[in-house]
N, CA, C and O of each residue as an XYZ file, in Angstrom:
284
protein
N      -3.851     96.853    -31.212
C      -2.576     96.799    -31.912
C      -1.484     96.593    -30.881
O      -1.289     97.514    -30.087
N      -0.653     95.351    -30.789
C       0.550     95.179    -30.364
C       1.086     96.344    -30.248
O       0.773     97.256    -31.014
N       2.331     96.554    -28.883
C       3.734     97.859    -29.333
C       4.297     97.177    -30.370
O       4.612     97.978    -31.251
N       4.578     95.986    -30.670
C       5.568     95.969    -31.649
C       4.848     96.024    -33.261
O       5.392     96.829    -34.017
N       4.110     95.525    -33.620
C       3.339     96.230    -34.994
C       2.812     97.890    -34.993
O       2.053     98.315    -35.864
N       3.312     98.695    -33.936
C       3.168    100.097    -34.187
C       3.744    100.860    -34.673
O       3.533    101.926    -35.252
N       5.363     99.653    -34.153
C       6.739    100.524    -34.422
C       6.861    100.557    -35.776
O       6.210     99.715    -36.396
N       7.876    101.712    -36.697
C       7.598    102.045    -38.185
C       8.590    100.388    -38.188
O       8.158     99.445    -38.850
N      10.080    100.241    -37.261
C      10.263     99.437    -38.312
C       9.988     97.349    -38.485
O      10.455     96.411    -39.131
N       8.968     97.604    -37.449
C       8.237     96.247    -37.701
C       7.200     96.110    -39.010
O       6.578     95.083    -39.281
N       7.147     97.355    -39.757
C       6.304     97.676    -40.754
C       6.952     97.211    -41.602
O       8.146     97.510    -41.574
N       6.447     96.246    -42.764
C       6.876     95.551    -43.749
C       6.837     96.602    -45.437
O       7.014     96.174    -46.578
N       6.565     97.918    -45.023
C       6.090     98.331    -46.458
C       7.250    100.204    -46.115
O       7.110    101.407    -46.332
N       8.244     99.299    -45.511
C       9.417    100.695    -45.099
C       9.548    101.280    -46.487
O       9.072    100.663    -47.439
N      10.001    102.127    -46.610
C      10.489    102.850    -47.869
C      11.552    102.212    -48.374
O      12.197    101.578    -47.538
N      12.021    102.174    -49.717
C      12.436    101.754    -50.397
C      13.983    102.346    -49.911
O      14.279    103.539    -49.848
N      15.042    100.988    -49.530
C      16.409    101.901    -49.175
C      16.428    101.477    -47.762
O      17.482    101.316    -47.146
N      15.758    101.374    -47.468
C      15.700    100.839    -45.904
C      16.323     99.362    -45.368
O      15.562     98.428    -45.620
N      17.224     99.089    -44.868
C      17.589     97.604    -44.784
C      15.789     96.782    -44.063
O      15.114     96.992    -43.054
N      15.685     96.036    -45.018
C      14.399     95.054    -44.921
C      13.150     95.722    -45.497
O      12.065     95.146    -45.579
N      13.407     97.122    -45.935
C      12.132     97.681    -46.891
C      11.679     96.765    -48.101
O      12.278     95.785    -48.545
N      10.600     97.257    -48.490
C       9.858     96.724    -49.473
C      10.864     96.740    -50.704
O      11.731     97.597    -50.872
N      10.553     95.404    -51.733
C      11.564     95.366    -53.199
C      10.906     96.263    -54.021
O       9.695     96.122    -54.189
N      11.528     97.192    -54.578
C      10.407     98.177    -55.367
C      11.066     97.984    -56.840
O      10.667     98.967    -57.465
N      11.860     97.219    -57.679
C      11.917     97.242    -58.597
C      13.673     97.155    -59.082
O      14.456     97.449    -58.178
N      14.265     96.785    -60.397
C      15.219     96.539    -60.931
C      15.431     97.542    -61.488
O      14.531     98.374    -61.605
N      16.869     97.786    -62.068
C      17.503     98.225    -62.954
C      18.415     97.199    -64.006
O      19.068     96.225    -63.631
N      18.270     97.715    -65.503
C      18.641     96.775    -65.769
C      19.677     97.851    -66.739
O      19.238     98.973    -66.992
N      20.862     97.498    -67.181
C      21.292     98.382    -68.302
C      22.120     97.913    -69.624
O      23.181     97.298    -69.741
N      21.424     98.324    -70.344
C      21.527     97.218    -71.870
C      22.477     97.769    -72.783
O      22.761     98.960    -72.658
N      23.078     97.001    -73.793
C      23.895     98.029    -74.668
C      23.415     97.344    -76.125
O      24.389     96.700    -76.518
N      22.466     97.236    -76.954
C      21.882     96.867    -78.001
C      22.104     97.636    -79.331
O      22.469     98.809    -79.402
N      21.824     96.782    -80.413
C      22.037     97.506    -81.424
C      20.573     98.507    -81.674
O      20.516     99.457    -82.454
N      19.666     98.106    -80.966
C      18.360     98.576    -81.421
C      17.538     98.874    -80.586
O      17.902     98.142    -79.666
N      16.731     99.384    -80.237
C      15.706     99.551    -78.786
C      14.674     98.591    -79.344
O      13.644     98.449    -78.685
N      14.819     97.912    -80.474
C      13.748     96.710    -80.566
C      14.277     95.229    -80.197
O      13.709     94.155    -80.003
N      15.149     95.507    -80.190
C      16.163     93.875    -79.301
C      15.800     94.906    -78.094
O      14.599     94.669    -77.967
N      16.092     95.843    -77.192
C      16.007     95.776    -76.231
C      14.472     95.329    -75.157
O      14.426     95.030    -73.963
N      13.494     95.436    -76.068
C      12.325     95.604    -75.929
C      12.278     94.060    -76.029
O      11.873     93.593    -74.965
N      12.630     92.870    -77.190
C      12.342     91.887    -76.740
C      13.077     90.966    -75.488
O      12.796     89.884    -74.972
N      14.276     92.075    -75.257
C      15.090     91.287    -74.096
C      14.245     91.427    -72.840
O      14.222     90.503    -72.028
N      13.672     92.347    -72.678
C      12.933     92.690    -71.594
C      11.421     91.681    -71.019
O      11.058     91.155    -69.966
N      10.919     91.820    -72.350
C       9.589     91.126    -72.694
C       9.567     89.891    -72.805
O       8.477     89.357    -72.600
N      10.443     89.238    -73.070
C      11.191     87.563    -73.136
C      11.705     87.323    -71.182
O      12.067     86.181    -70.899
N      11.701     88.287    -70.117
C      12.183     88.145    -69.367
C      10.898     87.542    -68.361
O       9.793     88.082    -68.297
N      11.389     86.020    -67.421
C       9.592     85.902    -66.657
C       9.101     86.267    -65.950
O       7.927     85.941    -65.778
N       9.693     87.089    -65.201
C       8.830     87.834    -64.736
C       7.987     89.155    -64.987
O       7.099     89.675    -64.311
N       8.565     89.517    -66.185
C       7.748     90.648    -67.211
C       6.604     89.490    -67.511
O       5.678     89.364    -66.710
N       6.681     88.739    -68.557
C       5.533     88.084    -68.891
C       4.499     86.906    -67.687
O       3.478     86.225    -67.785
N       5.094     87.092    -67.062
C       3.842     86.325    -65.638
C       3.159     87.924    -65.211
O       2.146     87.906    -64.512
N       3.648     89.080    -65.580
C       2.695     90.388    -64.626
C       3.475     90.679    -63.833
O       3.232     91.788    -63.356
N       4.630     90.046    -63.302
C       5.033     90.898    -61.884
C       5.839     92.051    -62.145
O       6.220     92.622    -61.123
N       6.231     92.586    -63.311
C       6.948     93.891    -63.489
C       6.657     94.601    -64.906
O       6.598     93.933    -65.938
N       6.466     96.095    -64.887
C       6.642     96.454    -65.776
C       7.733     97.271    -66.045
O       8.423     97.195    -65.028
N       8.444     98.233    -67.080
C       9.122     99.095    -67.319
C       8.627     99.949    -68.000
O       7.507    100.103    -68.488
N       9.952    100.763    -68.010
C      10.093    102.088    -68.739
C      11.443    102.235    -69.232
O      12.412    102.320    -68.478
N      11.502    102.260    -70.292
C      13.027    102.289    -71.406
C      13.385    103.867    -71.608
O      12.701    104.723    -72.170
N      14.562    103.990    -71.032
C      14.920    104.955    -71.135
C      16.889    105.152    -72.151
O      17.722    104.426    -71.609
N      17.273    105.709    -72.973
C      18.219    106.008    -73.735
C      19.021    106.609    -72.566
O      18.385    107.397    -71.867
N      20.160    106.405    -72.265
C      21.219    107.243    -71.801
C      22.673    107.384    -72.625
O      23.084    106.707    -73.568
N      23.324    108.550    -71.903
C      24.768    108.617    -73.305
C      25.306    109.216    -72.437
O      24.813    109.978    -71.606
N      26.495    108.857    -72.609
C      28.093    108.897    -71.548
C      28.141    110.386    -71.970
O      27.981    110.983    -73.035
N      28.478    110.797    -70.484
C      29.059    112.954    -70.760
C      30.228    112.962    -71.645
O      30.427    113.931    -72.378
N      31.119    111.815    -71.627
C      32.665    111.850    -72.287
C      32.731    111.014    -73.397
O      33.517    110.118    -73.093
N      32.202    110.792    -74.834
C      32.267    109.604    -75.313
C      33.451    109.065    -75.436
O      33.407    107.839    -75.329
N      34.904    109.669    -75.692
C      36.243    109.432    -75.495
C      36.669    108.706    -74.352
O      37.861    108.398    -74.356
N      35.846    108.282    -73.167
C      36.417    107.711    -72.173
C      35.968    106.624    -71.719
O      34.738    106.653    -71.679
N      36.494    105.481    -71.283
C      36.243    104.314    -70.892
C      35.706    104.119    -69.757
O      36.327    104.624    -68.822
N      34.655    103.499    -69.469
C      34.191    103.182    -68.289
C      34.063    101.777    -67.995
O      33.168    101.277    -68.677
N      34.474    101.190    -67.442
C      34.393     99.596    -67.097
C      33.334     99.268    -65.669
O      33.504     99.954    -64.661
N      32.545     98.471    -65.686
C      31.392     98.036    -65.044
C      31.960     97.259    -64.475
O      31.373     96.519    -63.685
């Protein structure tokens, strides 16, 4: 083994967060009338349907519903 393939950060599989770590996955955040549109937005997406990603749908809800948040 080379010194330089010993070192952690010539290692291609760094932790996630690391400038040049491995891609470990998206976030995506939806605002739908239905979690069944959200499900085909996801599933209609190509790289869901070629295999390279799966999910997990999760519901979230604002602590303040009275307050505006702009993205």
């Amino acid at each position: 083994m080379s010194e330089a393939s010993s070192r952690p950060d010539s290692d291609w599989r760094r932790p996630a967060g690391d400038p040049g770590g491995s891609f470990v996955g998206a976030l995506w955040v939806l605002e739908t009338e239905s979690r069944e549109e959200a499900v085909r937005l996801i599933e209609e997406d190509p790289y869901f349907q070629t295999g390279f990603r799966r999910y997990r749908l999760f519901v979230w809800g604002k602590a303040f519903e009275d307050v505006a948040v702009t993205l």
